[in-house]
N, C-alpha and C positions, 0 to 999 in steps of 0.2 A: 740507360734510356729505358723509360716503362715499357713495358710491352702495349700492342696496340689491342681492343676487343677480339679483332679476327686472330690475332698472334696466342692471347689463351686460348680461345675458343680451339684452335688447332693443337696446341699442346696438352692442353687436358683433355679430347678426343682422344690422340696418340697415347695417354697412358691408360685410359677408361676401356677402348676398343681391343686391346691384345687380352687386358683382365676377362673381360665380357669374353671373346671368342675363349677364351682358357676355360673358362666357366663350362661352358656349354659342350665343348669337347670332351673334357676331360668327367668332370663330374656325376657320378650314379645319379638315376632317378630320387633319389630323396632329398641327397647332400644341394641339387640342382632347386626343388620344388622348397629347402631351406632358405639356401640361400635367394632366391628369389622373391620367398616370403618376405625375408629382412627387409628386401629394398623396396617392397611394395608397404610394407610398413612406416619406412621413411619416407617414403610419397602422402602415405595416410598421414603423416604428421603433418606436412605442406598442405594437405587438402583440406584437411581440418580447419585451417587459420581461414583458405578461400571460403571454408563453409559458415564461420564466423565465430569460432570458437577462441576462445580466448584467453583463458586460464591453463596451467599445464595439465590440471585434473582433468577439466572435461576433455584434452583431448588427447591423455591418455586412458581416458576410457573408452571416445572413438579407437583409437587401437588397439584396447583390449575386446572392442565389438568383433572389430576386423577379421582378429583374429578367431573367434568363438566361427564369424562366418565363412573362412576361407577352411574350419576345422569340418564343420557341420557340411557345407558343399561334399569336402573330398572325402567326408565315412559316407553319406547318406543320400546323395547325388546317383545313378543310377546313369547308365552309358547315353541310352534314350534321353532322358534328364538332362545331360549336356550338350546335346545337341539338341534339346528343345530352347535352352537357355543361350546357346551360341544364337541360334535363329533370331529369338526375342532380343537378342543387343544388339546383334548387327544390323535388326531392322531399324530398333531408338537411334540409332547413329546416322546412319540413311536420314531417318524422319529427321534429328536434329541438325541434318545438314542445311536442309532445307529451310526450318528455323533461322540459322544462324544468318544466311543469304540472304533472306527477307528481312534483316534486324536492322534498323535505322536509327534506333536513338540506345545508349545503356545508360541503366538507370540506376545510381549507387545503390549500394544494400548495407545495412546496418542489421547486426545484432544474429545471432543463429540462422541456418536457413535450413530446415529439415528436409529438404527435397535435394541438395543440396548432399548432406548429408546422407541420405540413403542412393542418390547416384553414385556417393563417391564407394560405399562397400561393393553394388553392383557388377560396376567399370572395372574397381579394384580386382574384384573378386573373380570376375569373369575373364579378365587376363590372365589372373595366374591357372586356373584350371587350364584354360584353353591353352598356355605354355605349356604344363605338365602333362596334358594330355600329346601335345604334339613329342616334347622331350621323351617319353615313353612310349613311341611307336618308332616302326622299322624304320631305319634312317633318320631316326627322329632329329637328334643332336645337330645334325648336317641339316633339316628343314628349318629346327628355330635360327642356324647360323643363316641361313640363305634369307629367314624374316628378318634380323637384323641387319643383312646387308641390301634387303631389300629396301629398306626404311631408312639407311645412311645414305643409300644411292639419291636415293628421292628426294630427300634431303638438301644433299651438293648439289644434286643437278638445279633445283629449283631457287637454291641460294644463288647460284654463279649465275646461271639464266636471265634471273630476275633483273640482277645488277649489271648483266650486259642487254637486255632487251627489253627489260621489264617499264613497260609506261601505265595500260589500263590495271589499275588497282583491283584485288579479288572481293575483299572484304573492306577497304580504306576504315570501320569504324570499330572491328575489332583488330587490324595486324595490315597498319598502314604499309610497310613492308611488303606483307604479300603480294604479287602481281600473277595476271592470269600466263603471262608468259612463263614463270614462273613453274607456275603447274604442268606446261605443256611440258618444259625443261623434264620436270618427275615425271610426266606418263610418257616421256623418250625414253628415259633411263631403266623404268620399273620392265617394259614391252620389252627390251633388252633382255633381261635378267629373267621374266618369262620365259624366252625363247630357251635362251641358255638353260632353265629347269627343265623344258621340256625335252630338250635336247639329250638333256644330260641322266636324265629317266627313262630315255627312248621310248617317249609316249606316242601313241597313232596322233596322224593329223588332228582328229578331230579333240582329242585329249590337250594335245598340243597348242591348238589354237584357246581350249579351256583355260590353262596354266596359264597364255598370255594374257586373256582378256581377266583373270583373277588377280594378277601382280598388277594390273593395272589399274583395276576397281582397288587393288589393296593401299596403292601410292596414294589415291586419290583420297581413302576414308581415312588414312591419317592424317591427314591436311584439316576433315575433320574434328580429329583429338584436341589436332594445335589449336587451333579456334575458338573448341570450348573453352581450353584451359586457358586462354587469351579473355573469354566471356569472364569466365570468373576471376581474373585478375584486378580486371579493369573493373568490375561491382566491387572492388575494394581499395581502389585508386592503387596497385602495386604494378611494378615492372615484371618483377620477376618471384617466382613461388617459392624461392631461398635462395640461399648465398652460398651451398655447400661448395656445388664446380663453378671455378673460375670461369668467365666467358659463357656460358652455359647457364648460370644461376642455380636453382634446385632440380633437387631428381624428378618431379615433375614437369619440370621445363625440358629435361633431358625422353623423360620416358612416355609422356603426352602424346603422342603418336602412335606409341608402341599398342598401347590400353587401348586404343581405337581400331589398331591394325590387327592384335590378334587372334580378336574371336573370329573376325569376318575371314582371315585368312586359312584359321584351321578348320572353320566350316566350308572354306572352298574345295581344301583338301580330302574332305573327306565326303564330298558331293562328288571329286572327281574320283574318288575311288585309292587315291594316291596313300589315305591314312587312312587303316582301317577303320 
């Protein structure tokens, strides 16, 4: 008997989520900001196609840009720098939320879209800093685990929610699927998991209540990610941005939340004092 969507979707999580935590555990700073590269390079190939590229040339040479920019950020980037630059995304995100919640009609797109295009090194770009930068501070390893389980939590809760409660539609014209119960489902689960970081840092009150109201802004802005990359699907009539994971689709179907959630996240961390 074929397996059902939910039944991959489950099975390929279960071998993807023990690799990933291994990743992150085990891994030095370099071997982690490689292999992270890699996979944000096979998202740049997926983004490429959303951006409209179309030959394998041009969009290996979007990854050979990618690359030249994720090289030029971490020699020449400056501590200040990155946190000017966390600021500057996690506001576009913010502002493009708001875009996307006002959007009523989408409109196909044909041919290159250079804006498109220079989002995608940005977002790309500005994820993996703001990982390595968290992966290389005290407790670091244990903070990127806690963002990724913060972002799976958000996830289930807002998948099972939705489908047992879920009736008012969030965005019906980008992610018919989403519902606002949905959401609440993620900002129950994130405020959780808040608690629990705060707890587990032995933060003062007032820190403490920081860590929850940031896991929760943090659920919320990847809800964000998904949308965009739902925007840009949908301008190319496509379901899914590859077929690598079964039930999943591509690593930007997989990772589209993550690139939203974690500059805003290591910029909370480090407003709280929590990351140097």
């Amino acid at each position: 008997m074929p397996l059902t969507s939910l039944q991959r979707r489950v099975l390929t999580a279960s071998l993807l989520a023990p690799a990933a935590i291994l990743a992150v555990l085990v891994l030095p700073d370099p071997a982690f900001a490689l292999v992270l590269g890699l996979i944000l390079l096979g998202a740049a190939w997926e983004w490429s196609a959303l951006a409209g590229l179309t030959t394998p040339a041009t969009r290996l040479a979007y990854l050979a840009l990618l690359c030249a920019t994720l090289l030029l950020l971490r020699g020449c980037l400056p501590p200040a720098g990155l946190v000017a630059l966390l600021v500057l995304v996690s506001l576009g995100w913010w502002l493009l939320a708001v875009a996307l919640f006002r959007l009523r009609e989408i409109r196909a797109a044909s041919g290159p879209d250079p804006r498109v295009l220079v989002a995608g090194l940005v977002i790309l770009g500005a994820a993996w800093l703001a990982l390595c930068r968290l992966h290389g501070a005290p407790q670091g390893p244990h903070l990127v685990l806690f963002l990724l389980l913060l972002i799976w939590t958000a996830d289930i809760a807002a998948f099972f929610t939705g489908r047992r409660w879920g009736k008012a539609k969030l965005a019906p014209v980008l992610s018919p699927g989403k519902t606002w119960a949905g959401v609440q489902g993620a900002g129950v689960g994130a405020a959780a998991l808040g608690l629990a970081l705060g707890l587990g840092l032995g933060l003062s009150p007032p820190a403490l209540l920081g860590a929850l109201v940031l896991c929760l802004a943090t659920a919320l802005i990847s809800v964000v990610g998904d949308l965009f990359e739902s925007l840009l699907k949908r301008r190319r009539g496509l379901k899914d941005s590859g077929c690598l994971l079964p039930g999943h689709g591509g690593l930007l179907d997989r990772i589209d939340s993550l690139l939203a959630a974690a500059p805003f996240f290591v910029l909370g961390l480090i407003g709280l004092g929590i990351t140097p």
